[in-house]
C-alpha positions as a printed NumPy array, in Angstrom:
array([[257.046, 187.871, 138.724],
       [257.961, 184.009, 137.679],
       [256.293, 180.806, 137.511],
       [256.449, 178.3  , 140.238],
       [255.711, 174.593, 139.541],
       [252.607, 173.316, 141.385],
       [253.027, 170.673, 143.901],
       [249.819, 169.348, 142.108],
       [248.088, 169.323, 138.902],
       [244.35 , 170.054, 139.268],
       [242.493, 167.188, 137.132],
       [239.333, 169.13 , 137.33 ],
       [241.133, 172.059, 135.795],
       [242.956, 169.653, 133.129],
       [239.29 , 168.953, 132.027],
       [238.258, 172.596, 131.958],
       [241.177, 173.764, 130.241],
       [239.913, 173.47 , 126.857],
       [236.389, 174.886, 127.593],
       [237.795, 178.022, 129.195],
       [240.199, 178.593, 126.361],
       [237.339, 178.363, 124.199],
       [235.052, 180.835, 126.227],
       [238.061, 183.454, 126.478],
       [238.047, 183.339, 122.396],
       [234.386, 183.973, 121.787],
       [234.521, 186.71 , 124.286],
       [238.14 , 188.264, 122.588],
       [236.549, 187.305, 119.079],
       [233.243, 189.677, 119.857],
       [235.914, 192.761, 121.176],
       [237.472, 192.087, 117.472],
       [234.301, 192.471, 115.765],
       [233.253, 194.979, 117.912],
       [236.184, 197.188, 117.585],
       [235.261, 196.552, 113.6  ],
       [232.73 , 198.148, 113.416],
       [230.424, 194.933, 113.644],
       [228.073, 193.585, 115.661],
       [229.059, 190.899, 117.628],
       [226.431, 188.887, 118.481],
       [225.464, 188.677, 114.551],
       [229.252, 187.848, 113.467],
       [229.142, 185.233, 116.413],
       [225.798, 183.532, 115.546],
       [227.533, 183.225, 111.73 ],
       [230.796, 182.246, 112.523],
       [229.45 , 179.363, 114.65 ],
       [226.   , 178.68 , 114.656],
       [224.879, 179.466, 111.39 ],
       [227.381, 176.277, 110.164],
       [225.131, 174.402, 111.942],
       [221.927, 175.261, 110.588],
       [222.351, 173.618, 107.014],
       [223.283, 170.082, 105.519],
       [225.747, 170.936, 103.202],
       [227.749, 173.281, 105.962],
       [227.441, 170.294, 108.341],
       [228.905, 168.139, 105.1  ],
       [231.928, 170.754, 104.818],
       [232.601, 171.065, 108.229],
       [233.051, 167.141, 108.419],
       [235.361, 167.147, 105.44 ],
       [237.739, 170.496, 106.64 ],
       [237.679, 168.523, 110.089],
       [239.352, 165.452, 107.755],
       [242.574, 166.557, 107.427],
       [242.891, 168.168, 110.973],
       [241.708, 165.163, 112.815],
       [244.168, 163.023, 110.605],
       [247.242, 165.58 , 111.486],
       [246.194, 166.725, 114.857],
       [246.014, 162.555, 116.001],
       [249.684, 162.021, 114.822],
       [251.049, 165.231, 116.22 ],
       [249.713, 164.245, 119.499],
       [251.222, 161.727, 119.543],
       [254.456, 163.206, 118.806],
       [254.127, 166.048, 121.282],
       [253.252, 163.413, 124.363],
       [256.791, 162.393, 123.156],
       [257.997, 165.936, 123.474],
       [258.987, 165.484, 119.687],
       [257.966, 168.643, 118.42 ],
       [257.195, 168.348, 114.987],
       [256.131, 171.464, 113.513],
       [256.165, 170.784, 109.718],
       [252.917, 168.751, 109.379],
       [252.247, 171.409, 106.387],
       [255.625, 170.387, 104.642],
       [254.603, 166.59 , 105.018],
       [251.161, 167.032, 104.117],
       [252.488, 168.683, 100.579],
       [255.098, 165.912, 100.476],
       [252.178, 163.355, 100.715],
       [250.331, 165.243,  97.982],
       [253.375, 165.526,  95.532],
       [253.531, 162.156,  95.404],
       [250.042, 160.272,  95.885],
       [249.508, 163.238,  92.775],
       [252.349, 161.26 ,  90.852],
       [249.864, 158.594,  89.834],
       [247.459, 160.398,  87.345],
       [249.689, 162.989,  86.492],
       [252.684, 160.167,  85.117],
       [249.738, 157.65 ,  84.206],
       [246.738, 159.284,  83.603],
       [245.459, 156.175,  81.987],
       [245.171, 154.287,  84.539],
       [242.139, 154.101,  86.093],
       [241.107, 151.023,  88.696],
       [241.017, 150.935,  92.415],
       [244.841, 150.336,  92.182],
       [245.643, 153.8  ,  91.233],
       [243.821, 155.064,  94.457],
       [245.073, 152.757,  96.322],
       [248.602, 153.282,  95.198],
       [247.731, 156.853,  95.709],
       [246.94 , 156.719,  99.221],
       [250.083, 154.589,  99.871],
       [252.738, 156.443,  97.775],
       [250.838, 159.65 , 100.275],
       [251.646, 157.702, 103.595],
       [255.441, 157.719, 102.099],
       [255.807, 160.788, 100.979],
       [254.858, 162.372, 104.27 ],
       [257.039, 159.997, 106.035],
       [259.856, 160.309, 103.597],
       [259.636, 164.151, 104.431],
       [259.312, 163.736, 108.249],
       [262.659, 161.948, 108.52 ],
       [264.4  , 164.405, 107.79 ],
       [264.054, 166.836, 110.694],
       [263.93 , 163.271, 112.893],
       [267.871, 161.865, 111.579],
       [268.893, 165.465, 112.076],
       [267.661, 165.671, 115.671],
       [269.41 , 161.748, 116.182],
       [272.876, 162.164, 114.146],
       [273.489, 166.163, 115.191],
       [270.677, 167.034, 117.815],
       [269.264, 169.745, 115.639],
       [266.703, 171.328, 116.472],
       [263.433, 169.707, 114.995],
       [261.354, 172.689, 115.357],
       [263.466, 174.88 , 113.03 ],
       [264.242, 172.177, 110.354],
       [260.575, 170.82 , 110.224],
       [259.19 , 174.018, 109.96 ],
       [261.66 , 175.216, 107.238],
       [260.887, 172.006, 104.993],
       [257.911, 173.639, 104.885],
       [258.992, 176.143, 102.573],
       [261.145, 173.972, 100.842],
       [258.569, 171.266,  99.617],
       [255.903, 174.192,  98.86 ],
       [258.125, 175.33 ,  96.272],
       [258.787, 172.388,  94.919],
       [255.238, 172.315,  94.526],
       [255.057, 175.658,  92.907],
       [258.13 , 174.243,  90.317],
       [256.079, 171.39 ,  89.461],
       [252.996, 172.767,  88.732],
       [254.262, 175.68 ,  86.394],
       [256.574, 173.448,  85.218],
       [257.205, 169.878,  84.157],
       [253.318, 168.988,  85.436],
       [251.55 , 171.632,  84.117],
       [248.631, 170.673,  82.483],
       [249.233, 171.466,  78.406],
       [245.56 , 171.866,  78.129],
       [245.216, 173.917,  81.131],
       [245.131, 177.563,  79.503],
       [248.787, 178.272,  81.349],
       [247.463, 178.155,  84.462],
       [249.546, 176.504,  87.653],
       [247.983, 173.687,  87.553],
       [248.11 , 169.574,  86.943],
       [245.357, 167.52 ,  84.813],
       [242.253, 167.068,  86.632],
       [241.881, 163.912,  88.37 ],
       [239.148, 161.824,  87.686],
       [237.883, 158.103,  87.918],
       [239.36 , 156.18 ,  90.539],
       [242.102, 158.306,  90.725],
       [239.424, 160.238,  93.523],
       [237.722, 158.946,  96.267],
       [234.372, 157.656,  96.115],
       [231.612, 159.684,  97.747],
       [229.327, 158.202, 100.753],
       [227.12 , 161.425, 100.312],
       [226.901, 164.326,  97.728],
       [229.402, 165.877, 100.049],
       [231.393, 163.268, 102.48 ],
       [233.831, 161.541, 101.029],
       [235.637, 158.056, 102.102],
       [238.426, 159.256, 103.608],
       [236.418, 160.884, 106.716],
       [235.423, 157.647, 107.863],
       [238.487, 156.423, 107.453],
       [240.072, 158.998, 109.636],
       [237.713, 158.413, 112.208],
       [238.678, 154.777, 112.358],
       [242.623, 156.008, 112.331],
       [242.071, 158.046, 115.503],
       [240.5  , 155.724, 117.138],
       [242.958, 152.895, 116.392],
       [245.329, 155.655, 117.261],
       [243.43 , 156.181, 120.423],
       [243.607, 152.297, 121.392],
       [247.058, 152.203, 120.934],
       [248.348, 155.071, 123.105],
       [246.163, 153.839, 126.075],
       [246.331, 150.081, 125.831],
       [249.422, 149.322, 124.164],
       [253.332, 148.932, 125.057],
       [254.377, 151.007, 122.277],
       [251.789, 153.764, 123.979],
       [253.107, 153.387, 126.899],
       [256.748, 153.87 , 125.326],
       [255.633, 157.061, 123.979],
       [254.041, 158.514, 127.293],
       [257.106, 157.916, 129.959],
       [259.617, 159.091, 127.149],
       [257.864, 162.655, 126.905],
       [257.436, 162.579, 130.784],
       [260.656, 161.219, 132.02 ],
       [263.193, 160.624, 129.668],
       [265.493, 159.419, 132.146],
       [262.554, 156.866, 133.53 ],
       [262.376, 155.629, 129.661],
       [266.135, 155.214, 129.563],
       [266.345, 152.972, 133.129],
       [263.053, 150.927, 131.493],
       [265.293, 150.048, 128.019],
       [263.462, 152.435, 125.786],
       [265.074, 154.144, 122.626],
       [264.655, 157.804, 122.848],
       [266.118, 157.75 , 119.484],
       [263.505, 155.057, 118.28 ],
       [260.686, 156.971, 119.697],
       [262.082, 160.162, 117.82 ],
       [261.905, 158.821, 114.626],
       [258.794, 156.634, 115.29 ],
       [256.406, 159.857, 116.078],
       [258.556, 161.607, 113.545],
       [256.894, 159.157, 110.564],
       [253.855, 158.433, 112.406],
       [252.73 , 161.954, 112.204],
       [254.472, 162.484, 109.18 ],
       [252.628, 159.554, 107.244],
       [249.092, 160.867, 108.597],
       [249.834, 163.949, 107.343],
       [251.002, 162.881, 103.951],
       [247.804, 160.238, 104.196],
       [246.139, 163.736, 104.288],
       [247.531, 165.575, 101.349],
       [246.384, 162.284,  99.167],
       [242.844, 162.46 , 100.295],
       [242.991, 166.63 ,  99.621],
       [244.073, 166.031,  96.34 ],
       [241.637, 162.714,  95.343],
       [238.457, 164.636,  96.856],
       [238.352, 168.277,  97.436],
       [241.3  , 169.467,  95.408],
       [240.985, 167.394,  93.093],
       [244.827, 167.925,  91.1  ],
       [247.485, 169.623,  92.32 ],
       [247.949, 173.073,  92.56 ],
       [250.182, 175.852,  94.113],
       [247.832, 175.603,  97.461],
       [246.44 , 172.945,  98.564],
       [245.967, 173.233, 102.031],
       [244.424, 176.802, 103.702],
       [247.417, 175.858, 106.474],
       [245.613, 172.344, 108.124],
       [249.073, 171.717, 108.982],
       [249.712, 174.318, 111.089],
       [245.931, 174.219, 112.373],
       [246.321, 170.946, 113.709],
       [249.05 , 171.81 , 116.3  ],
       [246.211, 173.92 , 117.972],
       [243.515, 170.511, 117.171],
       [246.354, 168.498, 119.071],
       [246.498, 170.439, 122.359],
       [242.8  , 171.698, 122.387],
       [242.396, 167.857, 122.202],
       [244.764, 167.289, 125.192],
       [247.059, 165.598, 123.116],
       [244.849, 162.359, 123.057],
       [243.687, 161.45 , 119.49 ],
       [240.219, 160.127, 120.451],
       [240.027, 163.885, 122.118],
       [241.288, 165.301, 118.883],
       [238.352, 163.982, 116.513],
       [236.249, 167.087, 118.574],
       [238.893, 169.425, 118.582],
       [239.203, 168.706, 114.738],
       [234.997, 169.459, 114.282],
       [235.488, 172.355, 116.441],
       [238.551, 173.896, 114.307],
       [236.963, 172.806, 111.419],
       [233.396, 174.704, 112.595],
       [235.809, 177.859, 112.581],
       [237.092, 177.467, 108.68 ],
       [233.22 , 177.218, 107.591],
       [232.185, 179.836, 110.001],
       [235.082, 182.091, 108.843],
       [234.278, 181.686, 105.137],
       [230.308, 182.661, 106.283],
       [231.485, 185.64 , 107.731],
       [234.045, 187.07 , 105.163],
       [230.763, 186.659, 103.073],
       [227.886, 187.901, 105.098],
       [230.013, 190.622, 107.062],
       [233.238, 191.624, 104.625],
       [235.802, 190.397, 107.023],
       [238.922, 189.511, 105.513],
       [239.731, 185.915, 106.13 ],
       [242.674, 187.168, 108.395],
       [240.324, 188.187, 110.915],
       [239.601, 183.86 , 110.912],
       [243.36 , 182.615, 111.485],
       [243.337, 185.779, 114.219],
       [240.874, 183.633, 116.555],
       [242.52 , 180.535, 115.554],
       [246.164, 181.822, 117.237],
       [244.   , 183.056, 119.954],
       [242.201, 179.858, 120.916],
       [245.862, 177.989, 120.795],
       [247.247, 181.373, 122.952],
       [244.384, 180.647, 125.507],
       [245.166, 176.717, 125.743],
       [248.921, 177.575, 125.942],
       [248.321, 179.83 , 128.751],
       [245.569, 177.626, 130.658],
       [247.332, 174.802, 130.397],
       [250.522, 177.047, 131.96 ],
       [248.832, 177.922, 134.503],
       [247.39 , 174.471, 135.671],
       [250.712, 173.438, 136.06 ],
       [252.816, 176.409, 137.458],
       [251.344, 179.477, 139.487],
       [252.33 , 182.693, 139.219],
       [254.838, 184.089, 142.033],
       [255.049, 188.308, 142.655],
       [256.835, 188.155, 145.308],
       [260.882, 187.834, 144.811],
       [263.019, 185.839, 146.764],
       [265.039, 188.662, 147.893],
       [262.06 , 190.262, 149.83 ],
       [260.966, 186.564, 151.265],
       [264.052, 186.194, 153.383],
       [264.102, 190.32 , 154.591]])
């Protein structure tokens, strides 16, 4: 058996994709709870209906889809560019490690400066952590997978250091833990439970959205990841374009870590994401790597966190069983998407010239 590349990709099916990877994971997700003992149609209707029914889940599910949509529009970006950043989690903590910097050095200091020098000193971090993996792909064409995804590990301990360390809160009973944040060191509140920073990541996908499908720079982006010797007779940088989706993605997610920390967090802590990081390399492809596409893949994702907390509550599933149907939705998009483009071949070329 091997793949053969299609003479033509199936629009119709591009469009489906994401519908029949979605499909395929109820129906795998009801064999899990099935084979649990469960009953599936109940876990189903709670995992992602129930979400639905209430005000405040609605609320939750548009602040857990926050972060994603923020990460998942940068990494899109980045992966139309074939720069496969896979340490959004690393940046995100970055982000947070600084932006927290503010109240925990000056907690004083309370006017819309702070936040705003929160939310910027975020952006930085993130970016400051993404260039790493990007000047080691330039200089010594190192794998950015690898070294993204192990500064990962790397920041999140320096997290852990600071937190039980020189940031611990002295008031905090010992716990891992900063000072609370409070003031305008947080951001204000539209609702009881929407904060600003979901409209504002609305706005950046969209923006983001704009400028991949009317602008030069998007334009940059898309015949680099397609043809990068096209980009190279057309003048374009593959090294610019490297380190340009490299700190976009990284500053979105570090822009994401500050609003964690400023809203739902609220200080910082040994965990501060439940993995958005990660999640939002499955919101970027289930979005077809557009970033208007990837404000529903983010709602959809995030329906899955609530729904997964309902469940683990209502049913006694262990909140494994949730990141389970999360690597099985991005294992049926993979494989669709696979598919579109290549079909599969049984027969060998041996036996096709006897």
């Amino acid at each position: 058996m091997r793949l053969e590349k299609r003479p033509e990709r199936s629009n119709a099916m591009a469009i489906a994709s994401p519908f029949i990877a979605f499909a395929l994971t109820i129906v795998t997700a009801a064999i899990i709870f099935t084979l649990r003992g469960n009953n599936p149609f109940a876990a189903l209707y709670v995992y992602f209906i129930e979400p639905l029914t209430a005000l405040w889940s609605i609320e939750q599910t548009l602040v857990k889809a926050s972060p994603l949509i923020l990460i998942g529009a940068g990494l899109s970006v980045a992966y139309r560019a074939n720069v496969w950043n896979i340490g959004a989690e690393g940046q995100l903590t970055a982000g947070a490690i600084l932006a927290g910097s503010v109240p925990v050095l000056f907690p004083q200091w309370q006017s819309p400066l702070a936040l705003l020098a929160m939310i910027i000193l975020g952006v930085i971090g993130g970016m400051l952590w993404a260039s790493i993996p990007a000047i080691l792909r330039n200089r010594f064409n190192a794998n950015e997978i690898l070294t993204s995804l192990m500064l990962v590990y790397v920041v999140q301990l320096l997290l852990d250091y600071l937190v039980r360390g020189p940031w611990r809160d002295p008031q905090g009973f010992n716990f891992p833990k900063t000072v609370s944040f409070s003031g305008w060191q947080t951001l204000p509140y539209l609702t009881s439970g929407i904060h600003a920073g979901v409209v504002i990541t609305v706005l950046i996908a969209l923006a983001l959205g704009l400028v991949m499908s009317r602008t030069l720079k998007g334009f940059e982006i898309a015949v680099t990841g397609q043809s990068p010797r096209a980009a190279r007779f057309a003048g374009f940088s593959e090294k610019s374009t490297v380190m340009f989706c490299f700190l976009l993605a990284g500053g979105l997610a570090g822009l994401a870590g500050a609003f964690e920390i400023s809203s739902v967090v609220g200080q910082l802590q040994p965990q501060i994401s439940p993995g958005y990081g990660f999640a939002a390399i499955i919101v970027a492809f289930l979005g077809r790597l557009n970033p208007i596409g990837v404000i529903f893949a983010g709602l959809l994702l995030a329906l899955s966190y609530i729904g997964g907390e309902a469940v683990q509550t209502a049913l006694q599933i262990p909140d494994k069983i949730t990141r389970v149907i999360q690597g099985i939705l991005l294992f049926y998009i993979l494989a669709c998407d696979t598919l579109i483009n290549y079909r599969i071949v049984t027969s060998s070329p041996v036996l096709q010239k006897a």
